[in-house]
N, C-alpha and C positions, 0 to 999 in steps of 0.2 A: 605634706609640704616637702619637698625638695630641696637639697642645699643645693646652694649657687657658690660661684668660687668665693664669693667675699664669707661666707659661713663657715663655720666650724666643722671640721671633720664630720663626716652623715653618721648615725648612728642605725641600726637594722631599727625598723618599726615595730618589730614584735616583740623586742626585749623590754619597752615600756607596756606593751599589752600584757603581756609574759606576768611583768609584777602587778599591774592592775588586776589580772586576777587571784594573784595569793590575796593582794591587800582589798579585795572583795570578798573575800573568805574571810577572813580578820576582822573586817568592819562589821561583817553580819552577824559572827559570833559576840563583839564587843556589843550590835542594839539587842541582841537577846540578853546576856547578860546582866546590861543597863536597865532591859524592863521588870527584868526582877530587884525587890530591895533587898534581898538576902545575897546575889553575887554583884551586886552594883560597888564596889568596892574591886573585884577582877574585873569586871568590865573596864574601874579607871586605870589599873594597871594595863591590861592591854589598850589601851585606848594611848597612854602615855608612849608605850612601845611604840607601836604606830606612829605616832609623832615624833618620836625619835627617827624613826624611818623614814620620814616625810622630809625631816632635817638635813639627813644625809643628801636624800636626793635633791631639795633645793640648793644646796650649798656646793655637791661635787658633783652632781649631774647623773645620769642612768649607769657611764659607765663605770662608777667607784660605789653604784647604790650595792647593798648585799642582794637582791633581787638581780641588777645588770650582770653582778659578777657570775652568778650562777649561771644565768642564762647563754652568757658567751662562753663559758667550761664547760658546761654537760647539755644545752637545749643546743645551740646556735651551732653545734659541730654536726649534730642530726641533722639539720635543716639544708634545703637547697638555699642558693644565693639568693638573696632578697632581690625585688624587681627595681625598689629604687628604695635609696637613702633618705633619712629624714634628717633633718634641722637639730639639732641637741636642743637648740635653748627652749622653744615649746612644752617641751616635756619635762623640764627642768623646771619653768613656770608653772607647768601644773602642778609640780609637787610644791611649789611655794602655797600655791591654794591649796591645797590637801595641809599642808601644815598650819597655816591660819583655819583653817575650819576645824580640823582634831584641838589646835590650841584654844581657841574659843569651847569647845565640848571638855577640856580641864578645867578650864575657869570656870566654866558653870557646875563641876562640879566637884569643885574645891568650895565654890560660895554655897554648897547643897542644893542648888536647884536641882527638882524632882525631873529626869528623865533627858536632865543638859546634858550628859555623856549618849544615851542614847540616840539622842537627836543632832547631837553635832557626827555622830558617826553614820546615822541611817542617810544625813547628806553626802559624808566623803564619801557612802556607800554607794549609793546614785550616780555619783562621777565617776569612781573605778568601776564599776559595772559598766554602766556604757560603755566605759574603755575595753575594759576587758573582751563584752560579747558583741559590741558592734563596730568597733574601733573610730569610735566616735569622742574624741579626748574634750572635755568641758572645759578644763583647764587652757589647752589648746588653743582652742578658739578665743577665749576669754586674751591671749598673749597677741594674734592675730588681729582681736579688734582694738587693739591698748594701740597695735600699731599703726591700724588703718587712721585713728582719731589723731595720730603722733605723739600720744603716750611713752610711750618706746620707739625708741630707734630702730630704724629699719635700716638692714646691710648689707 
């Protein structure tokens, strides 16, 4: 998606790919750990982590995420110029989703359901992978169709 002059500053599309794949690496390690009961305790800590990350980025957007920041210091200086800009808020909404799905995976396994941490992150996992290997944002889409029905304002 394309910003248009009513949008917000474009932000490079690879620097939410960029963290969609650390936090695909994070989410895989948090449903491994979750299927065992012996680290299912580290699981909810990293699982918590993650949601604190998810927080950051729904709340100040890619470019203040610790993920964004890195990405435009050390990835984004290697890289040629991106072909077109993306939309901030999309990717912003999908981290609202990643944070409601990690917070639903505490809550289940704060009330001890057997394998709620695992399965609330083997879903964020589902979504950042996409992102990450096909640049295909679940999230994304889900902000796109909120707008087509006039859920969200469109600008």
């Amino acid at each position: 998606m394309s910003a248009n002059a009513k949008s917000p500053a474009g932000i490079d599309p690879r620097g939410p790919r960029f963290g969609a794949a650390i936090t695909s690496v994070l989410l895989l390690i948090t449903v491994f750990l979750g299927l065992n009961p012996a680290t299912a305790t580290s699981a909810y800590a990293l699982l918590a982590i993650i949601t604190a990350l998810f927080a950051v980025g729904a709340i100040f957007g890619n470019s203040k995420h610790p993920y964004g920041v890195f990405f435009k210091k050390f990835v984004r200086p290697r890289l040629a110029a991106p072909q077109e800009l993306e939309d901030p808020r999309p990717p912003q909404f999908a981290q609202l989703i990643g944070f409601i799905v990690a917070s639903v995976g505490l809550v289940l396994g704060a009330f001890g359901v057997t394998y709620g941490v695992a399965g609330a992150a083997a879903a964020a996992f589902i979504a950042a992978f996409l992102n990450a290997a096909f640049a295909f944002c679940l999230g994304c889409q889900i902000y796109v169709g909120l707008q087509r029905i006039g859920l969200i304002k469109q600008h």
